[in-house]
Structure formats: structure tokens, C-alpha cells
PASEKE-661182 format. One record per residue: residue in one letter; x negated, y negated, z negated of N, C-alpha, C, O in turn. Coordinates in steps of 0.05 Angstrom, whole numbers, plus 32768, in hexadecimal, padded with zeros to 4 digits. Each point is the difference from the previous one (the first is absolute). Example, Ala and Ser with C-alpha at 12.3 -4.5 7.8 and 13.67 -1.06 7.14 Angstrom:
// PASEKE-661182
A | 7EF8 | 8072 | 7F64 | 8012 | 7FE8 | 8000 | 7FEE | 7FE8 | 8000 | 7FEB | 8000 | 7FF3 .
S | 801C | 7FEB | 801B | 7FF0 | 7FE8 | 7FFF | 800F | 7FEA | 7FF2 | 7FF6 | 7FEA | 7FFC .
// end
This chain:
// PASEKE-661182
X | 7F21 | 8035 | 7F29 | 8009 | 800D | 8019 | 8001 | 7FEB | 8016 | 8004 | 7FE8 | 7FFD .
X | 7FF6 | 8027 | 801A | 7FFA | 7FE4 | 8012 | 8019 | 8009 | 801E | 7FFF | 8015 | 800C .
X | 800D | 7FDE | 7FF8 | 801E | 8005 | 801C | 7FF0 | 7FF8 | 8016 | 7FF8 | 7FEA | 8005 .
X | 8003 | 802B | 8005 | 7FF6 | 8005 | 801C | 8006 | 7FE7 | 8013 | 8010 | 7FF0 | 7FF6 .
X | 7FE6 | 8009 | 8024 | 8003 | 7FE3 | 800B | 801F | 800B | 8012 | 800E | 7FEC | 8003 .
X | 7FFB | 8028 | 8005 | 8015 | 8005 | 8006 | 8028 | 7FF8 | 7FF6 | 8016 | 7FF8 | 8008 .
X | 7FD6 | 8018 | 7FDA | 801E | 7FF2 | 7FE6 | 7FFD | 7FE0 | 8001 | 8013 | 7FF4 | 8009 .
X | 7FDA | 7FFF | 7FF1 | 8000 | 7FE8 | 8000 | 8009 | 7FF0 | 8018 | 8009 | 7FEA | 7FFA .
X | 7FF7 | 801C | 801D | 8003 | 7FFB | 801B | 8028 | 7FFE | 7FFE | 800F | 7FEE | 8006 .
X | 7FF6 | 8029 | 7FF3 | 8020 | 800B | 7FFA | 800B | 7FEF | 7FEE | 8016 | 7FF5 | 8004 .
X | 7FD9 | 8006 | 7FE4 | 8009 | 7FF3 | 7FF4 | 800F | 7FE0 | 8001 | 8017 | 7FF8 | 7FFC .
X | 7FCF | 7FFA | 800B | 7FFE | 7FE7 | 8014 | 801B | 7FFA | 8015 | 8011 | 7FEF | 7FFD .
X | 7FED | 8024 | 8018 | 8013 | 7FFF | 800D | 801E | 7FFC | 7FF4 | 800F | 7FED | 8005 .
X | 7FF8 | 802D | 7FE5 | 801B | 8003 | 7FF5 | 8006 | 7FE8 | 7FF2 | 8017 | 7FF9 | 7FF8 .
X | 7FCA | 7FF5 | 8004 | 8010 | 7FED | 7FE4 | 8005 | 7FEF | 8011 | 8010 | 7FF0 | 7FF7 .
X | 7FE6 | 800A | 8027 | 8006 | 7FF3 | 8011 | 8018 | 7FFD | 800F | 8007 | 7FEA | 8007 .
X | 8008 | 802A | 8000 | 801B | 800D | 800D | 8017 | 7FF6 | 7FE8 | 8017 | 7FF8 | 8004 .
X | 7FDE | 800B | 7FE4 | 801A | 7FFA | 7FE8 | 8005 | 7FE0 | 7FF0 | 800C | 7FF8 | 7FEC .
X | 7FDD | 7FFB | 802F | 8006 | 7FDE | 7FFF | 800D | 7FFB | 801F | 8005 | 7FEB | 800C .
X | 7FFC | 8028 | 7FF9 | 8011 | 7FF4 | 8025 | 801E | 7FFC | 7FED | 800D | 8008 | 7FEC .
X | 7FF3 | 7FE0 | 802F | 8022 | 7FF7 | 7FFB | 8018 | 8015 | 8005 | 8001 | 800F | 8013 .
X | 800E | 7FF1 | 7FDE | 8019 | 8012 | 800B | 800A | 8001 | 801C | 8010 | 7FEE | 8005 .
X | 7FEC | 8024 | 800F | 8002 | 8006 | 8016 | 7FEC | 7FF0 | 8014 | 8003 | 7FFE | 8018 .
X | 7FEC | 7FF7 | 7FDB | 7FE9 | 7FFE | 801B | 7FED | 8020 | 7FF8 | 7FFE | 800F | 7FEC .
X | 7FF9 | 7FEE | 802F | 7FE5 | 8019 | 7FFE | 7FE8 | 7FF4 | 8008 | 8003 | 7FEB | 800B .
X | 7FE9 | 801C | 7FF2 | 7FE9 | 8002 | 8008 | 7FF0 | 801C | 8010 | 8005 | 8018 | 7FFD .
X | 7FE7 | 7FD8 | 8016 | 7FF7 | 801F | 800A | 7FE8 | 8009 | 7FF7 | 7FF0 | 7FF0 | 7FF6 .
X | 800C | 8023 | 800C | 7FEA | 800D | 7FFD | 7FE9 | 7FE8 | 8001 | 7FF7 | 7FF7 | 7FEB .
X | 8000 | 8000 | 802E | 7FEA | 7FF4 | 8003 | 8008 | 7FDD | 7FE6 | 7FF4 | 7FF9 | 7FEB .
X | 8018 | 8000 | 801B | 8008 | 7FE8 | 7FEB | 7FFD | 8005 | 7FE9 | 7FFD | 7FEB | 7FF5 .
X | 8003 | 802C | 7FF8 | 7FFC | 800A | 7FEB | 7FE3 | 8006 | 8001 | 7FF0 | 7FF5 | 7FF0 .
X | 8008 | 801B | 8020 | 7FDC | 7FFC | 8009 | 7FEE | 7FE5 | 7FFB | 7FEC | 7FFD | 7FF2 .
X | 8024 | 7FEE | 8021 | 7FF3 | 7FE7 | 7FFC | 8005 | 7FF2 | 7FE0 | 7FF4 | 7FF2 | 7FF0 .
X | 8021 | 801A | 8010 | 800A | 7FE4 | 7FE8 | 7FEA | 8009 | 7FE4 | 7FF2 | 7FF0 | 7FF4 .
X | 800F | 8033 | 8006 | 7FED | 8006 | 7FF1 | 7FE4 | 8008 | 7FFD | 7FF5 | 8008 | 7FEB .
X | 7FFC | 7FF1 | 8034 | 7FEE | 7FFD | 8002 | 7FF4 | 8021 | 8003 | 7FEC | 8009 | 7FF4 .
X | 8023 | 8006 | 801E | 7FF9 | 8015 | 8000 | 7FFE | 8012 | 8026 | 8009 | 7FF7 | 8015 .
X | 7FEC | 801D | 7FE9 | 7FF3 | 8002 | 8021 | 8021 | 8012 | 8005 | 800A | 8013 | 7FF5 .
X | 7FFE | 7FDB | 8020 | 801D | 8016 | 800E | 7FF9 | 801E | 7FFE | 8011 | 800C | 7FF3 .
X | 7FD9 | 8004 | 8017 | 8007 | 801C | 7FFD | 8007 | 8009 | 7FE0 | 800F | 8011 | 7FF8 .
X | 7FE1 | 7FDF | 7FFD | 8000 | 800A | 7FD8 | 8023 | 7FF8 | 7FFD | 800F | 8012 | 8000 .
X | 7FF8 | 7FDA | 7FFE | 801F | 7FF4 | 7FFF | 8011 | 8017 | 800F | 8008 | 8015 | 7FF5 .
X | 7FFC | 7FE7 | 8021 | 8008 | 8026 | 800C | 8001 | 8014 | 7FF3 | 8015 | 800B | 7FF8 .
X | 7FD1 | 7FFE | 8002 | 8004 | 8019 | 7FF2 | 8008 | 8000 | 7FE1 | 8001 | 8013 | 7FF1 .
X | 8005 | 7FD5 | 800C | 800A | 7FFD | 7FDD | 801E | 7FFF | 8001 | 8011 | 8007 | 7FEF .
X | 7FF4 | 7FED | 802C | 8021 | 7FFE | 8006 | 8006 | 8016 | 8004 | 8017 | 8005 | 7FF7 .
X | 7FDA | 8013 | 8019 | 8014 | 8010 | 8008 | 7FFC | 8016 | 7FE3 | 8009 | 8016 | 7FFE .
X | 7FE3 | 7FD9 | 7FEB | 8003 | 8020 | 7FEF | 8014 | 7FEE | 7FEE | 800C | 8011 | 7FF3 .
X | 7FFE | 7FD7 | 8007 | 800E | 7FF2 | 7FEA | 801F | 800D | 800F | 800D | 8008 | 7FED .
X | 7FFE | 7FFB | 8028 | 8011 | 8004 | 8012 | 8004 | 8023 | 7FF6 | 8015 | 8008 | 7FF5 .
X | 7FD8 | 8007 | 8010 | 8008 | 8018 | 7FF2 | 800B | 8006 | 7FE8 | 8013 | 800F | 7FFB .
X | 7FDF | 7FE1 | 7FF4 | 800C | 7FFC | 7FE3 | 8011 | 7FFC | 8001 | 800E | 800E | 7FF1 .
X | 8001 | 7FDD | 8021 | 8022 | 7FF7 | 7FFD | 7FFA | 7FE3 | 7FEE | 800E | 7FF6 | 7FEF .
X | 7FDE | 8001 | 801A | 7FF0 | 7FE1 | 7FF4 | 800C | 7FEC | 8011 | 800C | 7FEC | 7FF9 .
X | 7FEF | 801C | 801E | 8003 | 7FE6 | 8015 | 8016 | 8008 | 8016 | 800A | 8016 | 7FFC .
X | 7FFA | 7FE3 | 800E | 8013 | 800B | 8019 | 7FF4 | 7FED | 8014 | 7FFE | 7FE8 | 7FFD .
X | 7FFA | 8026 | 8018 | 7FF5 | 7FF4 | 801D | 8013 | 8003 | 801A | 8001 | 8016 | 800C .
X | 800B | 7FD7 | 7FFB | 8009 | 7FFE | 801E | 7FF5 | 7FF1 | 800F | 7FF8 | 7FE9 | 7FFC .
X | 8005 | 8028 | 801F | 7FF9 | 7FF7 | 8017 | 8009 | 7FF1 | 8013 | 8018 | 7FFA | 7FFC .
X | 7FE1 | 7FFE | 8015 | 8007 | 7FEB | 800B | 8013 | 7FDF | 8000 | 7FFB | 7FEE | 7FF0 .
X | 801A | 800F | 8026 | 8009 | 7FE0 | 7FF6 | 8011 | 8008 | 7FE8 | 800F | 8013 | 7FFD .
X | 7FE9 | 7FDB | 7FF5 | 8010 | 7FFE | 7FE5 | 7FF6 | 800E | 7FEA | 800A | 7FFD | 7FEA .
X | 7FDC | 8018 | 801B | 7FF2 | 8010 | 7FEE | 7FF0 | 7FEF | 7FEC | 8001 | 7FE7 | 7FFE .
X | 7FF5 | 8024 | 7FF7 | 7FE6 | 7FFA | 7FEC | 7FFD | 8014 | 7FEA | 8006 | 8018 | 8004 .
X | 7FF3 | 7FE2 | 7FEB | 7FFA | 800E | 7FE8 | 800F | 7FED | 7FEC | 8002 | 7FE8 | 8002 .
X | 800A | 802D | 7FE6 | 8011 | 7FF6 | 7FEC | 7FF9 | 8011 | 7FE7 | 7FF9 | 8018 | 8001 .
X | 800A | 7FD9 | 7FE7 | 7FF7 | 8018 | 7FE8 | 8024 | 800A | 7FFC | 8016 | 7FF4 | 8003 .
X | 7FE2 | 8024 | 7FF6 | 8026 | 800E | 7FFB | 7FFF | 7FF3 | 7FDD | 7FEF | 7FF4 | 7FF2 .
X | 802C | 8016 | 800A | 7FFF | 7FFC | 7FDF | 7FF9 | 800E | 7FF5 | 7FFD | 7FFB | 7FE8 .
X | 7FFD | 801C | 8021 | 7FED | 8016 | 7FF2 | 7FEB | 7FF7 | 7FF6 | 7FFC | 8000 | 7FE8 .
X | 7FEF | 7FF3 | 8030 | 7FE4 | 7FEE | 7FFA | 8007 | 7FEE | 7FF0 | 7FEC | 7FF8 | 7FF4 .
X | 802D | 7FFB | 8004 | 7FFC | 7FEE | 7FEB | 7FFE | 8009 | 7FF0 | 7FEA | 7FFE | 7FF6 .
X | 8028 | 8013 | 7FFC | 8000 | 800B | 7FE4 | 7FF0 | 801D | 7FFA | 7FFD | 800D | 7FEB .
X | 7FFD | 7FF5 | 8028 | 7FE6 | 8022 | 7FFD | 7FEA | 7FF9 | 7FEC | 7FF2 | 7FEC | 8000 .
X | 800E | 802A | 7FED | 7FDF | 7FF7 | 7FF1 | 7FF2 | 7FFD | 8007 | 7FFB | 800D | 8014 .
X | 7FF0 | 7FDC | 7FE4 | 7FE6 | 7FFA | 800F | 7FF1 | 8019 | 7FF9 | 7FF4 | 800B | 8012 .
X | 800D | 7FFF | 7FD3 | 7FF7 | 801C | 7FFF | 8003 | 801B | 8011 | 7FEE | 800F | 8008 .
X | 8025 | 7FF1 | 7FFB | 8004 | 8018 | 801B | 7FF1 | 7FF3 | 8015 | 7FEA | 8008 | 8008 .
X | 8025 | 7FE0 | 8003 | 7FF3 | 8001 | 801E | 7FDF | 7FFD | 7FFE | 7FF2 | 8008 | 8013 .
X | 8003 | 7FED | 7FD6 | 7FE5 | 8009 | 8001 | 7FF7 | 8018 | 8000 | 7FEC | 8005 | 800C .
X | 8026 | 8011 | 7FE2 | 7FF3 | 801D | 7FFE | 8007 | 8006 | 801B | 7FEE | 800B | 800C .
X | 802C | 7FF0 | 8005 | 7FFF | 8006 | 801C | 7FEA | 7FFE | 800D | 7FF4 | 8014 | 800A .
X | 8003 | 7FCE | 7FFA | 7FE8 | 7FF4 | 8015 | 7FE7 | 8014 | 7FF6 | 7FF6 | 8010 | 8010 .
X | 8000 | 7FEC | 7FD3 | 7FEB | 8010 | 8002 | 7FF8 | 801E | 7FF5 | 7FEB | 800E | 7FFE .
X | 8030 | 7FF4 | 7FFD | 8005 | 8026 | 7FF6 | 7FF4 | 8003 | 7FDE | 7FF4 | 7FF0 | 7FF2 .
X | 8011 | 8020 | 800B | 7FFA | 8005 | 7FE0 | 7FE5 | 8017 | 7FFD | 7FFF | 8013 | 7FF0 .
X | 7FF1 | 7FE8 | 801F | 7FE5 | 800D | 8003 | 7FF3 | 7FF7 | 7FE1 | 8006 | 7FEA | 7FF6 .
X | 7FE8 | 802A | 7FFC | 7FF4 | 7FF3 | 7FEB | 7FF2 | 7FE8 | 800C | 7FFE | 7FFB | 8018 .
X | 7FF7 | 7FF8 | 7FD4 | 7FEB | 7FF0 | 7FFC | 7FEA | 800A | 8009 | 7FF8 | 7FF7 | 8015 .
X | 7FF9 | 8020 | 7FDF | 7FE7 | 800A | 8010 | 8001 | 8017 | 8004 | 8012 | 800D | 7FF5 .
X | 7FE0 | 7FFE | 8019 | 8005 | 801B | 8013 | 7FE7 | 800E | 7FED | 7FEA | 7FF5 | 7FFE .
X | 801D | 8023 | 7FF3 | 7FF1 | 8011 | 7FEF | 8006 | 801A | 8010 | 7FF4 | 8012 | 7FF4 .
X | 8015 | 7FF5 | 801B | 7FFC | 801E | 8012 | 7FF5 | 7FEE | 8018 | 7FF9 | 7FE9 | 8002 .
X | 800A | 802F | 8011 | 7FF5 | 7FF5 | 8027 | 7FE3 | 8018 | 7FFA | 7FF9 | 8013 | 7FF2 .
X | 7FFB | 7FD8 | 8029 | 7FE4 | 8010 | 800B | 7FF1 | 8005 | 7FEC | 7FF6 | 8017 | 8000 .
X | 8004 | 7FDA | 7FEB | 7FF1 | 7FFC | 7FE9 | 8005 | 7FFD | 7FEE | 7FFB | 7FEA | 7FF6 .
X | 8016 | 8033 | 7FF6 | 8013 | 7FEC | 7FEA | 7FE9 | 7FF8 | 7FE7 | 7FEB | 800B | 7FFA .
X | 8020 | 7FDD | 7FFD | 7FFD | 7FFF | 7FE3 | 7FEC | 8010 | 7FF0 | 8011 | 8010 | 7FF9 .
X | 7FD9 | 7FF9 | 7FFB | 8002 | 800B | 7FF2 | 8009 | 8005 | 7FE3 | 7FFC | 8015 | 7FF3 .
X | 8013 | 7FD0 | 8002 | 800B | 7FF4 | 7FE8 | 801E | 800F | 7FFD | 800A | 8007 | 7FEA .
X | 8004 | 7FFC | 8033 | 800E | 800B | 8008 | 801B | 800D | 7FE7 | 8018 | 7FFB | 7FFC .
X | 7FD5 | 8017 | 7FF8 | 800E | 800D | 7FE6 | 7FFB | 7FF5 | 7FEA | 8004 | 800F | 7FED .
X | 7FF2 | 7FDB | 800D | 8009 | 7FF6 | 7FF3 | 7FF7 | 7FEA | 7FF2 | 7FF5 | 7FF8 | 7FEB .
X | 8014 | 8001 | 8029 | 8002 | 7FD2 | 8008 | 801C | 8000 | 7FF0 | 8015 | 800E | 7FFF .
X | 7FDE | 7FD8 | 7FF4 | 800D | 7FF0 | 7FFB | 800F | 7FE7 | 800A | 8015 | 7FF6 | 7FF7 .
X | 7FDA | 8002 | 8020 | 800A | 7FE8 | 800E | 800E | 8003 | 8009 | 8014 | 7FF2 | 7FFC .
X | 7FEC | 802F | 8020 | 8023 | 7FFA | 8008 | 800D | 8001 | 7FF2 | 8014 | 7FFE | 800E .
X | 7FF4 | 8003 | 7FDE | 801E | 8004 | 7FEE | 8003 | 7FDE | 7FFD | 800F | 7FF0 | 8009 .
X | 7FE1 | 8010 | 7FE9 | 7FFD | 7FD0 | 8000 | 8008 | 7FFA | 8013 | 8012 | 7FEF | 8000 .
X | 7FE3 | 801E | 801F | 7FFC | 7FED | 8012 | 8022 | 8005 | 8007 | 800F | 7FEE | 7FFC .
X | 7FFC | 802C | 8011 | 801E | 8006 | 7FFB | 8010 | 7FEA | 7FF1 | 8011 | 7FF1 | 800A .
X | 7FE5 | 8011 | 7FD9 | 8014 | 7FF3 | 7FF0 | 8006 | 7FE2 | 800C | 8016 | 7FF6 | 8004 .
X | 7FC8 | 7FF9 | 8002 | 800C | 7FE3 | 8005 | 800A | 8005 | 8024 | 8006 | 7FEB | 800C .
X | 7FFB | 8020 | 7FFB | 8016 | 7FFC | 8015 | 800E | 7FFD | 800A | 8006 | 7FF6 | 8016 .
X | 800C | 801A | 7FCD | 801F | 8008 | 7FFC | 8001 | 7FE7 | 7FEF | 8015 | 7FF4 | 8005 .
X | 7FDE | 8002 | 7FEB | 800E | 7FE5 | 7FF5 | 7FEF | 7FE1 | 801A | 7FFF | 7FE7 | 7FFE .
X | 7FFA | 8028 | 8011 | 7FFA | 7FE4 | 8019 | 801E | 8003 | 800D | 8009 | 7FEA | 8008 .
X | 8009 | 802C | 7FFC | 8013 | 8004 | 8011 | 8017 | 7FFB | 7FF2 | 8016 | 7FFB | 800B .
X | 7FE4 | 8006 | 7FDA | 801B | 8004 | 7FF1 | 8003 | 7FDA | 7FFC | 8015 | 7FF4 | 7FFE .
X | 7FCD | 7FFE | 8000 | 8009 | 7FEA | 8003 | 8010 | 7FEA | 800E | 800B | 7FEC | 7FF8 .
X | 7FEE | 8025 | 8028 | 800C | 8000 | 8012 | 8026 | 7FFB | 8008 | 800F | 7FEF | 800B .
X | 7FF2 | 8029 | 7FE7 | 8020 | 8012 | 8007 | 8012 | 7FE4 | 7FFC | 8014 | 7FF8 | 800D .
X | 7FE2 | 7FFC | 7FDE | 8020 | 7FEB | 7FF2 | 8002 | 7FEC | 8025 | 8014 | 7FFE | 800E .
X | 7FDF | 7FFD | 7FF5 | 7FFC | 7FEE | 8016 | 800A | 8003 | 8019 | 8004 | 8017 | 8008 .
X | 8000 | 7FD7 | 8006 | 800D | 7FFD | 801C | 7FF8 | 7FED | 8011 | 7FF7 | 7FEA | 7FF8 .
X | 800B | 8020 | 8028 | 7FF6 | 7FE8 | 8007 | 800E | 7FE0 | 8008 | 7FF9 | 7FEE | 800F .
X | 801D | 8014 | 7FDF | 800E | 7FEE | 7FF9 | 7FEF | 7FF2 | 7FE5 | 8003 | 7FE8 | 8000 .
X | 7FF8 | 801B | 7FFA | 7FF4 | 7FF7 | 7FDB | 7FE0 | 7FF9 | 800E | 7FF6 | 7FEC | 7FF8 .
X | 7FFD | 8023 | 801C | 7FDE | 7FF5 | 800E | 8009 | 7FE6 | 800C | 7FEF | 7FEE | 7FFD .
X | 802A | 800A | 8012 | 7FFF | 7FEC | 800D | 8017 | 7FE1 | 7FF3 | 800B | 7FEF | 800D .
X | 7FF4 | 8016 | 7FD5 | 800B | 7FF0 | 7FFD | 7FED | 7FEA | 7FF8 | 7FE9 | 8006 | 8002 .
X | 801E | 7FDA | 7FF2 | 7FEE | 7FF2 | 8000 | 7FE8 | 7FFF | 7FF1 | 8000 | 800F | 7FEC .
X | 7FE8 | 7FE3 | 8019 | 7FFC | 7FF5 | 801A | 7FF5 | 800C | 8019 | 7FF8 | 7FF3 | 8013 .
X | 8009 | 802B | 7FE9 | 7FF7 | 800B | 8016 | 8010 | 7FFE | 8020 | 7FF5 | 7FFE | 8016 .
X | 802B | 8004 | 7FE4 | 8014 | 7FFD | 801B | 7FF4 | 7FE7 | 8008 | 7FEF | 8002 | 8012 .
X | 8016 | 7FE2 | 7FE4 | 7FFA | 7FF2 | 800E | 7FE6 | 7FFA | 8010 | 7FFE | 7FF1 | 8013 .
X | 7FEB | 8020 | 7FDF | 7FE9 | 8004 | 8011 | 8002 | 8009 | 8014 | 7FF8 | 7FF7 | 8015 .
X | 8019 | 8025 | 7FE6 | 7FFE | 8010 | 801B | 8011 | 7FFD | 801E | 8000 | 800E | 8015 .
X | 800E | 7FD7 | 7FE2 | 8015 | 7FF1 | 8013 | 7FF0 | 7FF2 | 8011 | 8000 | 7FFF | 8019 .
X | 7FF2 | 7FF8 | 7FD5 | 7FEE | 7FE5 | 8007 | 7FF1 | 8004 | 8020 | 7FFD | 7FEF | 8011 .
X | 7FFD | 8032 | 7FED | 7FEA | 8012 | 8010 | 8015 | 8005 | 8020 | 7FF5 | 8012 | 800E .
X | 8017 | 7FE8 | 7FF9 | 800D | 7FFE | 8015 | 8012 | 8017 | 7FFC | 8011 | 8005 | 8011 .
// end
């Protein structure tokens, strides 16, 4: 299974926000630079991590972006099934379904390793992605 450049973008960022120091923030664009990513893409990952109840964003003096404790301890599994939805693996209806359709075998396989790609997932946090030696990498990054 392959996480769309969006989840990965989200991802990046969150493991980034849960090495900030206790009560500094960072902004939007500093999180852009530090991970090497274009400000509009960083934006639109902030304001969907922010819906989730991932990040909390304030504006102006004294604002920044902050991960809640939610984002620390939330499954990496969920917030991945969040970011990229629980769509199968391959699309066997639409304009042109399948003709295997009734009776494939693969989707049922392909189903099955998904649910154990996610279930691998679930134990995890993004507390446990950024412990060593990854935090101190991601410190390192401004």
C-alpha cells in the first residue's frame, strides 16, 4: 500500500510539532522550511491536522501552531485511515468494472492486507514515531 504524498506531508509535519519545546510554537511557514516542504502544501495539511483536533493553530502575536495531546497519543492508525480514508485498494466497480468482479479473488487478499497494514498501525503514536533517534533529528531541522 502506498500513503498518498498528502498523508506523508501530515505526517512529517505532526512528528515535527511533537519535538517543539513546551510552550514555544512554530508557524506555519517555519515548519514549511524546516521540513522542506512548499507553504501552500504545509497549509493545507495544517488546516486538515487542525480539524482532526491534531494541531491547534493560533493566529497572530503569540500564535503558532501546537500539537494538542490528542496528536500525541491518537493512533497512528486512525489518523492515517483519517488522512487517506478507507477506500479499497483497487477500484473493481466505476466506468469499467472488473470483469473478475464476481469472482476475484484478489480483492478479498487485497482487503485483508490492509486491515493488517492498519492494524499494524493502531498500537502506535506519534509519541513512539518521534522518539530516539528520530526527535533528535527532527530538532536538529529548525
Amino acid at each position: 500500500m502506498r500513503l498518498t504524498k498528502f498523508t506523508d506531508l501530515a505526517l512529517r509535519v505532526t512528528m515535527r510539532l511533537a519535538v517543539t519545546e513546551q510552550g514555544v510554537t512554530l508557524t506555519t511557514r517555519q515548519v514549511a522550511e524546516a521540513m522542506a516542504i512548499p507553504y501552500t502544501h504545509t497549509a493545507k495539511v495544517i488546516a486538515r491536522l487542525q480539524h482532526l483536533g491534531v494541531v491547534e493553530a493560533r493566529r497572530g502575536r503569540g500564535g503558532g501552531l501546537e500539537l494538542t495531546g490528542f496528536g500525541r497519543t491518537a493512533s497512528l492508525g486512525w489518523l492515517v485511515r483519517e488522512l487517506e480514508g478507507e477506500e479499497e485498494v483497487v477500484a473493481c466497480e466505476g466506468e469499467t468494472p472488473c470483469p473478475l468482479r464476481a469472482a476475484c479473488r484478489l480483492r478479498g487478499a487485497l482487503r485483508n492486507a490492509q486491515r493488517a497494514f492498519y492494524a499494524s498501525l493502531d498500537p502506535l503514536t506519534v509519541d513512539d514515531l518521534v522518539a530516539s533517534p528520530t526527535g533528535p533529528v527532527l530538532i536538529s531541522l529548525g
